[in-house]
C-alpha positions as CSV (number, residue, x, y, z in Angstrom):
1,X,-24.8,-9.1,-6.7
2,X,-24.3,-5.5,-5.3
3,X,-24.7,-2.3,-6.7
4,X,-21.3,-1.4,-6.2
5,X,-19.4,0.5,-9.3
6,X,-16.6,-1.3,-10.6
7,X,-13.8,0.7,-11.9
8,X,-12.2,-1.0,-15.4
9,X,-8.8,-0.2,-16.1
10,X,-8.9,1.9,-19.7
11,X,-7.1,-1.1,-21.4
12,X,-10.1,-3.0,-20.7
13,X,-12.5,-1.2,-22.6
14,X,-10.1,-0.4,-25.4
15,X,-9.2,-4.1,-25.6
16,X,-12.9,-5.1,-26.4
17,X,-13.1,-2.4,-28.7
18,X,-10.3,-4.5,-30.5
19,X,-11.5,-7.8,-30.0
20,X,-15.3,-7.7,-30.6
21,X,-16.8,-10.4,-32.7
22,X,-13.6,-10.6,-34.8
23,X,-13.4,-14.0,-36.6
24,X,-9.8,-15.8,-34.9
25,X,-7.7,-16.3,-38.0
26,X,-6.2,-19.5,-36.1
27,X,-9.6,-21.3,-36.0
28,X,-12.0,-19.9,-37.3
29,X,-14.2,-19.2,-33.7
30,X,-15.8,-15.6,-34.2
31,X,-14.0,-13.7,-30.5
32,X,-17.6,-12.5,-28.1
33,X,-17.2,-10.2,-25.7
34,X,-19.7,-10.5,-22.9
35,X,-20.4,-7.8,-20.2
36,X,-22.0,-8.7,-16.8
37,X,-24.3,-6.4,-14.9
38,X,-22.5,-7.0,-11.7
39,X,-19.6,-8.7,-10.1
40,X,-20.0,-12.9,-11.0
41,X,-23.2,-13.9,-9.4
42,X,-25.8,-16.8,-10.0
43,X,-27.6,-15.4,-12.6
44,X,-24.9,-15.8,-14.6
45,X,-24.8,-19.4,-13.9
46,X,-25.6,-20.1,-17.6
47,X,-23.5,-18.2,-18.9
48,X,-20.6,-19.9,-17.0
49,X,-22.0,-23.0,-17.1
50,X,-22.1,-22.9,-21.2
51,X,-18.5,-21.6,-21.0
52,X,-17.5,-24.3,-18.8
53,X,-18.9,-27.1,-20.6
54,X,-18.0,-26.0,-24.3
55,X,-21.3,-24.8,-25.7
56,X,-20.1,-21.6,-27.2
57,X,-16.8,-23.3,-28.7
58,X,-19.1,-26.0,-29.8
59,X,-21.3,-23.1,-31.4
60,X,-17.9,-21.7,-33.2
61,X,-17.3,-18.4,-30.2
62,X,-14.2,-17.9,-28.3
63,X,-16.1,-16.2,-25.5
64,X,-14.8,-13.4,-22.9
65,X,-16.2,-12.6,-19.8
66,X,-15.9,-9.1,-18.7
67,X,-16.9,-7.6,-15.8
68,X,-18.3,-4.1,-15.7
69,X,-16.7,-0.9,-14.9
70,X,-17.6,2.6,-15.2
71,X,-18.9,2.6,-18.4
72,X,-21.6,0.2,-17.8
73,X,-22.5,-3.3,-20.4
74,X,-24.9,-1.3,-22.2
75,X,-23.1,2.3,-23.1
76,X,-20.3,-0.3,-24.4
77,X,-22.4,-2.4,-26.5
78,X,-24.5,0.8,-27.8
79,X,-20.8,2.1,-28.7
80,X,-19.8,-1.3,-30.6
81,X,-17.1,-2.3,-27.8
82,X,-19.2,-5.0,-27.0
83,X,-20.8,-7.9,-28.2
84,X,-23.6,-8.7,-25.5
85,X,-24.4,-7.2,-22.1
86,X,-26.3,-8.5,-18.9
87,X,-28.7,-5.6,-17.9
88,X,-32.2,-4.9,-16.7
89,X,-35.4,-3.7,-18.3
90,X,-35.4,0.0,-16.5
91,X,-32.0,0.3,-18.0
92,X,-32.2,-0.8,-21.7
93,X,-35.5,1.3,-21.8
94,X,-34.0,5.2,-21.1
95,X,-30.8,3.6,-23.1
96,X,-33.0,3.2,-26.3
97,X,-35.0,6.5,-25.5
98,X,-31.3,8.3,-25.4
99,X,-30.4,6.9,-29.1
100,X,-28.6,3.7,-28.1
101,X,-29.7,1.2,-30.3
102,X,-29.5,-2.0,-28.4
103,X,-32.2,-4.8,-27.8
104,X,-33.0,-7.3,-25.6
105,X,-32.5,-11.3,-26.9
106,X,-33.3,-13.1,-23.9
107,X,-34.4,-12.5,-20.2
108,X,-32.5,-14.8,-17.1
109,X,-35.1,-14.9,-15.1
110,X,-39.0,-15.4,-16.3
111,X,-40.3,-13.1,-13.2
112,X,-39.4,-10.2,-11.5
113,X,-37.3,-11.3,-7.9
114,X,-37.1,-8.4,-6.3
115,X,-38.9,-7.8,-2.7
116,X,-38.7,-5.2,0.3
117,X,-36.8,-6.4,2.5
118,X,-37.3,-5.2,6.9
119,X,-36.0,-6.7,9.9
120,X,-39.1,-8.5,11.1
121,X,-39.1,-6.0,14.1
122,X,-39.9,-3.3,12.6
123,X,-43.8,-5.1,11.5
124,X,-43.6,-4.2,8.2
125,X,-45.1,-7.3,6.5
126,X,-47.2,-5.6,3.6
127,X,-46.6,-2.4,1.2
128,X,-48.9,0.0,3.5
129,X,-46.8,-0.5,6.6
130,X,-44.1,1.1,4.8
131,X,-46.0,4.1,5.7
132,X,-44.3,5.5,9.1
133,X,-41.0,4.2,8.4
134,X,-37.9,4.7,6.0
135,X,-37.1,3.2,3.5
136,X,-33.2,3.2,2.3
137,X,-33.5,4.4,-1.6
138,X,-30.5,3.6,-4.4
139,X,-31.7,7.4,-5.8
140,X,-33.7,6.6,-8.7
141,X,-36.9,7.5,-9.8
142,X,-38.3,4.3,-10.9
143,X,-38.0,3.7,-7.2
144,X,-40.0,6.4,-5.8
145,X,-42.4,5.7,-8.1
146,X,-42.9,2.0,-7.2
147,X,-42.8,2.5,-3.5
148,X,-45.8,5.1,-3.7
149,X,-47.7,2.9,-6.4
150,X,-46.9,-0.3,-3.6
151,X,-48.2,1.9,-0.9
152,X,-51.3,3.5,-2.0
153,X,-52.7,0.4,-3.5
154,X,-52.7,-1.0,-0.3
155,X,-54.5,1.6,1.4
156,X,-51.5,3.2,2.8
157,X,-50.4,7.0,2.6
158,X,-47.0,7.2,0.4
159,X,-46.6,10.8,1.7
160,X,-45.8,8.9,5.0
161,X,-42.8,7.2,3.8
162,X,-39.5,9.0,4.5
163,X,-37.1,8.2,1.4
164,X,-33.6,7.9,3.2
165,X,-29.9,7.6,0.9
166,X,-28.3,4.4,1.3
167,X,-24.6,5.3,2.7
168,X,-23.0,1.8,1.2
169,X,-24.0,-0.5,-1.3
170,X,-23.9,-3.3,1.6
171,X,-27.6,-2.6,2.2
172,X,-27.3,-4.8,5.5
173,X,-25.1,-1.8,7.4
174,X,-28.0,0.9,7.2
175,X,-30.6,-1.9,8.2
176,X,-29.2,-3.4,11.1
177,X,-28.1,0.2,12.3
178,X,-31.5,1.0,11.6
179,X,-30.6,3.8,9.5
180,X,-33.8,3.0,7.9
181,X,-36.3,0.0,7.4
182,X,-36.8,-1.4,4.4
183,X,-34.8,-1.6,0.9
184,X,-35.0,-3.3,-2.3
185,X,-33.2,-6.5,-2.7
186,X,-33.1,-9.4,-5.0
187,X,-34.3,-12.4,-3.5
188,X,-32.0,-15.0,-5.3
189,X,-29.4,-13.5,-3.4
190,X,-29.5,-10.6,-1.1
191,X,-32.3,-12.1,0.5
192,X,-30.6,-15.6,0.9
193,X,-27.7,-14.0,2.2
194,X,-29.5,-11.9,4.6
195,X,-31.6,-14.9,6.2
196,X,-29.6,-17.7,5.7
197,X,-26.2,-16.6,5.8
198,X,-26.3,-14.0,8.4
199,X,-29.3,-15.4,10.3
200,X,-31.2,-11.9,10.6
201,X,-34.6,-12.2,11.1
202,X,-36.3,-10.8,8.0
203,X,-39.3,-10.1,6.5
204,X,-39.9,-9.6,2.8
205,X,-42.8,-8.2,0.3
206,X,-42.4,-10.2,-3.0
207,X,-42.9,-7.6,-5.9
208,X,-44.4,-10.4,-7.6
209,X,-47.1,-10.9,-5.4
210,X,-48.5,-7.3,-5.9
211,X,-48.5,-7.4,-10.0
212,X,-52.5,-5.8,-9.6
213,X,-50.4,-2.9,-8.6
214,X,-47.3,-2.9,-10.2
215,X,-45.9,-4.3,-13.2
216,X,-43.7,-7.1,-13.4
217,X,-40.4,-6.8,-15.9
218,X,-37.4,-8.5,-17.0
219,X,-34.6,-7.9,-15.1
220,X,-31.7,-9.1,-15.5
221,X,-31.7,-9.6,-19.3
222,X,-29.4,-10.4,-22.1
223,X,-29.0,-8.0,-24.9
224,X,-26.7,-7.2,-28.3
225,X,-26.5,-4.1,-30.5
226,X,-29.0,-3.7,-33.5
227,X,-26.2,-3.4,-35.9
228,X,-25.1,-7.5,-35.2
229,X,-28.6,-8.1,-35.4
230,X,-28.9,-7.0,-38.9
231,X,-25.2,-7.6,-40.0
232,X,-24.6,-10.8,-38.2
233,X,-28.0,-12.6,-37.0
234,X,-26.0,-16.1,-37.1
235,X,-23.7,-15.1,-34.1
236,X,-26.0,-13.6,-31.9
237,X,-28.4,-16.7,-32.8
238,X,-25.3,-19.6,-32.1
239,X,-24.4,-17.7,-28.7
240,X,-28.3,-17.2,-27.6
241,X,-28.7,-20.9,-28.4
242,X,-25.5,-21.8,-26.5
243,X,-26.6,-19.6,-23.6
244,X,-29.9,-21.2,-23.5
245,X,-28.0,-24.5,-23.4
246,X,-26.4,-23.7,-20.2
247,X,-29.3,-22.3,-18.3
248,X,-31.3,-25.4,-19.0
249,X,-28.3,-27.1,-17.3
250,X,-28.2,-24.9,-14.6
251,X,-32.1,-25.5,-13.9
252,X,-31.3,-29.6,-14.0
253,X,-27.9,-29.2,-12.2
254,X,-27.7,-26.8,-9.8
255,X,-24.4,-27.8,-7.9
256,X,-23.0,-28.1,-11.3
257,X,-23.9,-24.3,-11.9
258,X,-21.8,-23.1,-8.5
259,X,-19.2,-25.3,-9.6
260,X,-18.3,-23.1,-13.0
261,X,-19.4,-20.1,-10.6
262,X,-17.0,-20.9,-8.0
263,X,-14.4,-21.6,-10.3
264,X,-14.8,-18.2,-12.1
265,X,-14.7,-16.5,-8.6
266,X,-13.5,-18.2,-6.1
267,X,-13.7,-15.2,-3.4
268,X,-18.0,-16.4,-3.3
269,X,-19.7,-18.0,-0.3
270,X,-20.3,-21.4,-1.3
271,X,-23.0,-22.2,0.7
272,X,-24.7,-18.1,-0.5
273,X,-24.0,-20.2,-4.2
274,X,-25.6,-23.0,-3.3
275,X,-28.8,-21.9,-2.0
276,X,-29.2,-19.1,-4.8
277,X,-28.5,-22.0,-7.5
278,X,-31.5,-23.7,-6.0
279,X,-33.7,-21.2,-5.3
280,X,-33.3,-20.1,-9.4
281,X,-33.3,-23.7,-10.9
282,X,-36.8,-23.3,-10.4
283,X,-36.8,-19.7,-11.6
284,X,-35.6,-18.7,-14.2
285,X,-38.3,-20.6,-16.7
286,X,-40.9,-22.1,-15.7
287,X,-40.4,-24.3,-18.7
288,X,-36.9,-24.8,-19.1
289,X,-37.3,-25.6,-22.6
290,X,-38.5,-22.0,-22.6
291,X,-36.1,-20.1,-21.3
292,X,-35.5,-17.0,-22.5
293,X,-38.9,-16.0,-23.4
294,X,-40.2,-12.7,-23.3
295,X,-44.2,-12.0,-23.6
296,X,-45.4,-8.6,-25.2
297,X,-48.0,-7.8,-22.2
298,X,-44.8,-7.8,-20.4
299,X,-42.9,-5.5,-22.0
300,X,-46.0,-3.1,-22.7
301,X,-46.8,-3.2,-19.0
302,X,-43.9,-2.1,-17.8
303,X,-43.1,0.6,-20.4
304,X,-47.0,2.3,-19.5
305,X,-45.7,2.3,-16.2
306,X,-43.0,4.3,-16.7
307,X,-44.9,6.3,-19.1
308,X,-47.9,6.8,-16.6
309,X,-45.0,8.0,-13.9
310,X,-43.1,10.0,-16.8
311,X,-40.2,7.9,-16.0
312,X,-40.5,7.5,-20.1
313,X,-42.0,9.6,-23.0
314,X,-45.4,8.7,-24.5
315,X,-45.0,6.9,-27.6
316,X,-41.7,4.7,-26.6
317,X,-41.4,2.1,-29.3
318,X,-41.7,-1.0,-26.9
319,X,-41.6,-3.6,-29.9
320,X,-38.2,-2.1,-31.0
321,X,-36.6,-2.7,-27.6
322,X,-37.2,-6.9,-28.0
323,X,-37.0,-10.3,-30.0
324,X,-36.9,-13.7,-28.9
325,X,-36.2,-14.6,-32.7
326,X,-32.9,-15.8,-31.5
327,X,-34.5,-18.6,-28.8
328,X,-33.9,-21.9,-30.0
């Protein structure tokens, strides 16, 4: 689950420009293309899990599986060369505000899992120590913005945090070369991997445990274009409900979830795959009858903030950008 760019060859993208929801003449499946956010990871345990096991054949889909490349999930399925994408909340937001018509069907995980991550020796074990030290940033605004929110509601001056470029997507090199002190991770798995795998002493500030400050959002999520919503709501409902089918099984069976995983991609630590499929069986729902379910106060939240940090203009259509009409 790194940030690193993947580069697709051009007879990738042009062969899912072909192949998109296209009924199979043979028998009669309707061909989905799928694009991940990031290289095969746990959460997209469902997805391969429901693969694995059938569910979208059972539900009348021959399924692909495509990794991303330079032209990311969404700009593919905003351009019609895709059926579905994996992507995040602060990306499908300034996608829609730049005229790309896609929507969000279904979030992976229920709460935001990102954190700050520090070697414990550096004492930062709450947002207002950040103030003093560096933190490595990925460039983005959304990220400045958070920090200095993080900061200042705990009391802390933001104008004392020195925003340093991460040199490689392998956020552990700047960190243990203390090239700077803290940097955004996802728990599921760069946090696992850091602690558990590589034994460094870390510390971490759960976004989640500061939502009086900052909002909490979906990310990662699953969306489709508006046009198969409208022209073909009985796909994107039978592979929503087929998706739901294997996360559910994910959250019951978790070894059977890095099983499909490791089987998809079989370069993965199994023991990183193990502990992240445990740490998200309890994660992504709450209810796993609910999975998938996005709330309104949600959504709204986290498009104010950006609005409030003119990360977004006023008036963003937050309804537009979301349905869970396609939940079982």
């Amino acid at each position: 689950m790194n940030r690193l760019t993947l580069v697709a060859s051009a007879a990738v993208v042009a062969l899912l420009a072909a192949c998109s929801s296209q009924a199979d003449a043979k028998d009669g499946t309707t061909h989905v293309d799928v694009v991940l956010d990031w290289t095969p990871n746990t959460n997209h345990s469902g997805l391969y899990l429901a693969q694995d096991r059938g569910y979208f054949r059972d539900a009348g889909l021959d399924v692909t599986i495509v990794e991303p490349g330079e032209t990311s999930g969404s700009q593919l399925l905003a351009a019609g060369k895709a059926d579905f994408a994996y992507t995040v909340a602060e990306g499908l937001v300034p996608a829609r505000e730049q005229g790309a018509d896609i929507v969000s069907v279904a979030t992976v995980i229920e709460h935001n899992t990102s954190s700050l991550l520090s070697l414990t020796s550096s004492g930062i074990t709450r947002p207002r120590d950040l103030a003093g030290h560096s933190y490595g940033t990925y460039g983005s605004d959304l990220e400045k913005a958070l920090i200095k929110k993080l900061v200042s509601c705990d009391g802390g001056d933001p104008q004392k945090v020195t925003f340093t470029p991460l040199v490689s997507d392998d956020f552990r090199i700047g960190l243990t070369r203390h090239q700077y002190d803290a940097a955004w991770v996802f728990d599921a798995w760069e946090t696992i991997e850091a602690r558990d795998i590589d034994h460094l002493d870390v510390s971490t500030i759960p976004f989640i445990d500061h939502t009086d400050c900052i909002p909490d959002w979906y990310t990662p999520l699953v969306a489709t274009s508006a046009a198969h919503i409208t022209n073909d709501p009985a796909m994107v409902k039978a592979f929503v409900g087929a998706l739901a089918h294997g996360y559910r099984d994910a959250m019951a069976d978790p070894d059977a979830a890095v099983d499909a995983l490791h089987r998809a991609a079989p370069e993965l630590d199994p023991d990183l795959l193990t502990a992240s499929a445990q740490y998200l069986s309890t994660r992504y729902a709450d209810d796993p009858a609910q999975w998938g379910q996005q709330r309104a106060r949600v959504w709204d939240d986290f498009v104010a903030f950006l609005e409030d940090n003119h990360l977004v203009k006023t008036g963003f259509d937050t309804d537009a950008a979301w349905t869970d009409d396609y939940l079982p």
